[in-house]
C-alpha positions in Angstrom: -58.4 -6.2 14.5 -55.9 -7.5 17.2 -54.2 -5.0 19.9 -51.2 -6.0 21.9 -50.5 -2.6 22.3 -52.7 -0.8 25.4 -52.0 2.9 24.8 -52.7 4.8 27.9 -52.6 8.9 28.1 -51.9 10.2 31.6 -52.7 13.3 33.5 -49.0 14.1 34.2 -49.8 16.0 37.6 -52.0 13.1 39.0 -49.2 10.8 38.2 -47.4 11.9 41.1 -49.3 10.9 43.8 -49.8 7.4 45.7 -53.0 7.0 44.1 -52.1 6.9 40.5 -49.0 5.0 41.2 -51.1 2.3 42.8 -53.5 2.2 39.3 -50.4 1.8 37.4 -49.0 -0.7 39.4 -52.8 -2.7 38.8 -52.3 -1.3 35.2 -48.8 -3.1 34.4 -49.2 -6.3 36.5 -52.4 -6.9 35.1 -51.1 -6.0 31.8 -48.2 -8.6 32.2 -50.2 -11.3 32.9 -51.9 -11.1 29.9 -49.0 -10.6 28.2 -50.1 -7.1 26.6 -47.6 -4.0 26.6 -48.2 -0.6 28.1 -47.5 2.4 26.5 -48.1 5.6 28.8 -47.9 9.2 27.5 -48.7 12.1 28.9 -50.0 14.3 25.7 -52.7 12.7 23.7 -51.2 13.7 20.4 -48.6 11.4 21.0 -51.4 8.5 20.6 -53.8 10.2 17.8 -50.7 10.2 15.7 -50.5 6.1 15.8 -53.0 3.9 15.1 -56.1 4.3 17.8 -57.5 1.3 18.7 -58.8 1.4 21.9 -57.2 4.2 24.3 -57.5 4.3 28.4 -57.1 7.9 29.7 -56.0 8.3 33.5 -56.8 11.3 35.5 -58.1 13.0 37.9 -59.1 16.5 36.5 -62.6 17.1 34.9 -61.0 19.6 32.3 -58.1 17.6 31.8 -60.2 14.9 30.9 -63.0 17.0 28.9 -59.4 18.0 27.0 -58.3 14.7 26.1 -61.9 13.4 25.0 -62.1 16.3 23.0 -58.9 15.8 21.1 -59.6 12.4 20.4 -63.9 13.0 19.4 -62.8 13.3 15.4 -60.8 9.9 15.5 -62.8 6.4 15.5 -61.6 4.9 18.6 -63.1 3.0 21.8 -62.1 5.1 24.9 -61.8 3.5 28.5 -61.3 6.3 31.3 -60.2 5.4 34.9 -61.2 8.0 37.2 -61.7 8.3 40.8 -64.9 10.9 39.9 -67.8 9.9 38.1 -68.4 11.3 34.3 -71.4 10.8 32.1 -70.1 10.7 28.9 -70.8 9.3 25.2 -71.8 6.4 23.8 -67.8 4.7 22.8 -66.4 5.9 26.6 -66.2 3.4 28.9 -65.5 3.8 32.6 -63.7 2.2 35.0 -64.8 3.9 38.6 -65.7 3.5 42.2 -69.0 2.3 43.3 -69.5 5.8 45.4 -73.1 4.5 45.5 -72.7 1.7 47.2 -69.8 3.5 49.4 -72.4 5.8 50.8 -76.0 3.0 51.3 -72.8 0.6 52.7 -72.0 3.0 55.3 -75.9 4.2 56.2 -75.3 0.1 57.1 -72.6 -0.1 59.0 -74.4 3.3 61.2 -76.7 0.7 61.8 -74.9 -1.9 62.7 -73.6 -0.2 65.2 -76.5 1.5 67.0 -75.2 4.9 66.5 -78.1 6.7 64.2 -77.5 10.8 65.0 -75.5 11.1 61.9 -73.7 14.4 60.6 -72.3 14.6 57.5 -69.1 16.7 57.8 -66.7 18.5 55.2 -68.5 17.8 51.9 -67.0 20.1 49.0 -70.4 21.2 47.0 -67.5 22.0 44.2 -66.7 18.6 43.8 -69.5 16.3 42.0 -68.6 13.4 43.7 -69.0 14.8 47.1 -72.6 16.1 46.0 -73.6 12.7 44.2 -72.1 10.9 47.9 -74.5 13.1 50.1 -77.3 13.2 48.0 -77.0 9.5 48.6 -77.2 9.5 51.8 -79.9 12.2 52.6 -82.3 10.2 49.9 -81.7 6.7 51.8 -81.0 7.4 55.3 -84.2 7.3 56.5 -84.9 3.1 55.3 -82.0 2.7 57.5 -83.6 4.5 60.8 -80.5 7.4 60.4 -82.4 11.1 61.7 -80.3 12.8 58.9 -81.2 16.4 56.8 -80.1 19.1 55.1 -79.9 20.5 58.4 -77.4 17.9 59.8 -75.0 18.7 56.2 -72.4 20.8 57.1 -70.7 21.9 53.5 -66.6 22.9 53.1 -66.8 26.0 51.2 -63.2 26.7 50.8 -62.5 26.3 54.6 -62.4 23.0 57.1 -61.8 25.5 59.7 -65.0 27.1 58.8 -67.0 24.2 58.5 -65.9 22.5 61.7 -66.8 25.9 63.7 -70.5 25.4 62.2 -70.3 22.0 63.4 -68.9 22.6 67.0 -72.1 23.8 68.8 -73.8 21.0 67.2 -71.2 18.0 68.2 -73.2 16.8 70.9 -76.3 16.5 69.0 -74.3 13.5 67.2 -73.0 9.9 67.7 -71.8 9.2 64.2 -70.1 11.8 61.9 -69.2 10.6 58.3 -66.5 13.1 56.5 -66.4 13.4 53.0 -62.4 12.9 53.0 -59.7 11.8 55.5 -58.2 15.0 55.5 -61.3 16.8 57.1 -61.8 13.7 59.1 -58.4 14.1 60.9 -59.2 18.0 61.2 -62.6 17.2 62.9 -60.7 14.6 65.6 -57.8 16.7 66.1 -59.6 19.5 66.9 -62.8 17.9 68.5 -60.3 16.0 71.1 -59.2 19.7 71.7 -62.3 21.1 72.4 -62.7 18.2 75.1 -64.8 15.6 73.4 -63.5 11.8 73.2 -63.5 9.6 70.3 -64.9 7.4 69.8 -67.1 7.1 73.3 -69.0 11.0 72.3 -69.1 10.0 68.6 -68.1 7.3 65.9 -66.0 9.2 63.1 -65.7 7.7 59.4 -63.2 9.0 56.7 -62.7 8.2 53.2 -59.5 7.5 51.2 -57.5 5.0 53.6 -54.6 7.4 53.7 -51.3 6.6 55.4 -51.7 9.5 58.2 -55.4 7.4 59.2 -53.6 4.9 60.7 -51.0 6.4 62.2 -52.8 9.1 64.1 -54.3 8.6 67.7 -57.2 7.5 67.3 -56.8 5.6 64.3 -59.5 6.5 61.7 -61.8 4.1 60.6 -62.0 4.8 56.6 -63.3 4.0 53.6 -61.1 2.2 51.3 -60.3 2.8 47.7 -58.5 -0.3 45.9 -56.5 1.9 43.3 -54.6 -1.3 42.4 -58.0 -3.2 41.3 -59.1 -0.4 39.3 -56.2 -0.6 37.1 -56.1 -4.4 37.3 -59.9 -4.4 36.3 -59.1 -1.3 33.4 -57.1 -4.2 31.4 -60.0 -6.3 32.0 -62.3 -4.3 30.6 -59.9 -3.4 27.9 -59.6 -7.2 26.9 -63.3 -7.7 27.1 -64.2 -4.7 24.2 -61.0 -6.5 22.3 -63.0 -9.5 22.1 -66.4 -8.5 21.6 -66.1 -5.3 19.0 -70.2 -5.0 19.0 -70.0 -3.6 22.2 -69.1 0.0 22.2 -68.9 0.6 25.9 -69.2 -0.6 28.8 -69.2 0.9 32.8 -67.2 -1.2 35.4 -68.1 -0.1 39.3 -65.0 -0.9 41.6 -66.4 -1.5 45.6 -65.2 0.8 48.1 -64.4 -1.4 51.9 -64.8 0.0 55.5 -61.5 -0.4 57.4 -62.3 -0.5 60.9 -60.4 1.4 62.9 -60.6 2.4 66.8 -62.6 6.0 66.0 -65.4 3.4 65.5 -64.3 1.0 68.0 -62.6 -1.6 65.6 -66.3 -2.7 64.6 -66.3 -5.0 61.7 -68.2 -4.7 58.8 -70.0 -7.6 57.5 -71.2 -6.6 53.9 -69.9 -7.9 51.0 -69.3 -6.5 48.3 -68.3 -7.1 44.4 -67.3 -5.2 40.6 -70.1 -4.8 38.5 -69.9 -4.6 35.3 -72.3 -2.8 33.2 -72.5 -2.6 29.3 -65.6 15.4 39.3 -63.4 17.8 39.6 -64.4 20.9 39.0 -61.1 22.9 37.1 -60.6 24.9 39.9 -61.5 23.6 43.2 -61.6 25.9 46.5 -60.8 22.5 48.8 -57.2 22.3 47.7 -56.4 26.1 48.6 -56.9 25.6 52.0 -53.9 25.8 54.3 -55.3 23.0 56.9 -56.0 20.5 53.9 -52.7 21.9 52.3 -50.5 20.8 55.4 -52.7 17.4 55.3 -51.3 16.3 52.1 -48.0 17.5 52.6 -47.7 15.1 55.6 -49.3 12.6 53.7 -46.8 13.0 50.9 -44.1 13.2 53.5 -45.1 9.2 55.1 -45.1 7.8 51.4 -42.0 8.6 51.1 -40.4 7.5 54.6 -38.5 4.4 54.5 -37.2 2.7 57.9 -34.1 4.7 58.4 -36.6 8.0 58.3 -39.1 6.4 60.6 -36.4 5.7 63.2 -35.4 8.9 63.0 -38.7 10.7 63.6 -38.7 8.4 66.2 -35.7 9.4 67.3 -36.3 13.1 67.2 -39.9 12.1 69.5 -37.7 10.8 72.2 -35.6 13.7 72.2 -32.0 11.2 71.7 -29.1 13.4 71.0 -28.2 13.5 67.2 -24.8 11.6 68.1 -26.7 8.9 69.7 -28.9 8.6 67.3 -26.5 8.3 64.4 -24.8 5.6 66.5 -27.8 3.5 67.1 -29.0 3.6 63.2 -25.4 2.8 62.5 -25.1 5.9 59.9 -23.1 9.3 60.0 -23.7 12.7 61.7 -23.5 14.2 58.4 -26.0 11.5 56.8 -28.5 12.1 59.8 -28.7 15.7 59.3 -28.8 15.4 55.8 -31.7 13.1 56.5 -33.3 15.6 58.7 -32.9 18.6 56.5 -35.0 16.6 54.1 -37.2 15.7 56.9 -37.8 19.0 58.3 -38.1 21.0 54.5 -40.6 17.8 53.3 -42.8 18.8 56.5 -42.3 22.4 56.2 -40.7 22.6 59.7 -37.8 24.3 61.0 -36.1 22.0 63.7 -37.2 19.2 66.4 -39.1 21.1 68.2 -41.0 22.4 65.6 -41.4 18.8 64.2 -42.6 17.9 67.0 -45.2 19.8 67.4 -46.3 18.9 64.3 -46.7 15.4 65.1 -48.2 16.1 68.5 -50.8 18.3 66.6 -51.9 15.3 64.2 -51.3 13.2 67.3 -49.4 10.8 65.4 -48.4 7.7 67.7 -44.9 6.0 68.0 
């Protein structure tokens, strides 16, 4: 039996946030090309009450996704999931995932490349089971690659990056390479290390995860790792077509690669390894990393940058090179009242009061202009 229809179920939270946005865009273009329609709901009855077919579920949460799978287990359908965690999970669920494998034994290379083999692995939430499958990883390989790296040398985020970086302080100079679990912690450990007098990247290499849009702007820039959130949607309709065509197949797993954006917390050193999708036929439901108010203010500037379009940027500019408000107005060619309409958002969005506030902000996260 023939689908045109791809029926999609989505966590409703997670469909917020850049990330998702980015799969859907994959999702719809790919989706248009091969001239198939996208149907997106956010409560799984609204599918089980049509005819199944083959259903993708898009999320983030572990529960949220147990949930779904659970509603739909009485119902003969072919399930495709598209997750940024890993699930092991029944015979008719297919995934559609990042190679977090290949992530991790791709950046025990790229150590190597560069010479730098005193390795720490920093901020790694042992509530989260793709952070524990990451530096399992890397403790079981390191050693083919000439990294010294132990349990010793695995410095876990327990609730607190403030916490975890203090354990890691007295160690710093033991290190020439720290790979973070996250960007967020990355940017903690630079901000904070460059504080406590250390330079990066000539005391130590630094290497996030998640390519997020405060990475690039911060001084250093952080070298990351890069998650293609467009590819795995673009490669979800591929699998979908692929179980359309060949209905003996009841599932299938397709492994998106993660890239190493270079960056000057590493020196702008390329990195030469290729890599492709394979095809092959978590979250915990609460999760101590997102209560904490360092990570908190993280994505809340994060969230704030999406959002920023020119006229904002200027403005923070602006606001940086302390230009009277009047002047300011006059330059972008735009109101008083629109400016400070602008900056209420601005300020409220960053959870600041006023310029000076603001800027402090910035100056903390080192953000360049």
């Amino acid at each position: 039996m023939k689908y045109n229809s791809v029926k999609l179920c989505a966590e409703k939270e997670y469909e917020k946030s850049r990330w998702c946005l980015e799969t859907l865009r994959g999702l719809n273009e790919a989706a248009s090309k091969h001239r198939v329609s996208l149907h997106i709901k956010h409560s799984v009855n609204d599918i089980i009450e049509q005819d199944t077919g083959i259903i993708m579920i898009l999320g983030t949460t572990q529960s949220w996704i147990e949930s779904v799978l659970s509603k739909l287990n009485p119902y003969e359908c072919k399930i495709i999931i598209i997750s940024n965690s890993p699930f092991d999970l029944r015979g008719n669920v297919s995934r559609v995932i990042f190679n977090r494998e290949e992530s991790m034994i791709n950046a025990m290379k790229y150590i190597k490349m560069t010479g730098r083999t005193a390795c720490a692995l920093f901020g790694f939430n042992p509530n989260s089971s793709s952070d524990v499958k990451r530096y399992k990883i890397f403790l079981d390989n390191c050693n083919q690659f000439g990294i010294s790296t132990t349990e010793k040398d695995l410095y876990l985020n327990n609730g607190s990056v403030k916490n975890c970086f203090h354990e890691l302080f007295g160690n710093l100079g033991n290190y020439n390479f720290i790979i973070c679990a996250n960007d967020p912690v990355a940017i903690y450990l630079m901000r904070n290390a460059v504080a406590g007098g250390y330079r990066i990247p000539d005391d130590f290499y630094v290497l996030g995860f998640g390519n997020s849009i405060v990475s690039e702007l911060i001084t250093p820039s952080l070298s990351t790792i890069f998650l293609d959130y467009y590819e795995i949607g673009r490669q979800a309709i591929d699998a979908y077509l692929y179980l359309l065509k060949h209905p003996e197949i009841s599932s299938m797993d397709v492994f998106i690669p993660c890239k190493i954006i270079p960056r000057r917390s590493t020196e702008y050193k390329e990195f030469s390894f290729s890599s492709e999708t394979i095809y092959s036929p978590v979250f915990n439901s609460y999760d101590l990393f997102f209560d904490d108010p360092d990570i908190n203010e993280f994505f809340r500037l994060e969230q704030f940058f999406e959002h920023c379009d020119e006229i904002d940027m200027e403005i923070i500019k602006g606001l940086h090179e302390e230009v009277r408000y009047e002047s300011l107005a006059q330059k972008l060619h735009i109101s008083e009242y629109t400016l400070k309409y602008r900056l209420k958002k601005i300020y409220t969005q960053t959870n600041t009061a006023n310029r000076k506030s603001f800027n402090k902000l910035m100056k903390k996260y080192r953000i360049k202009f």
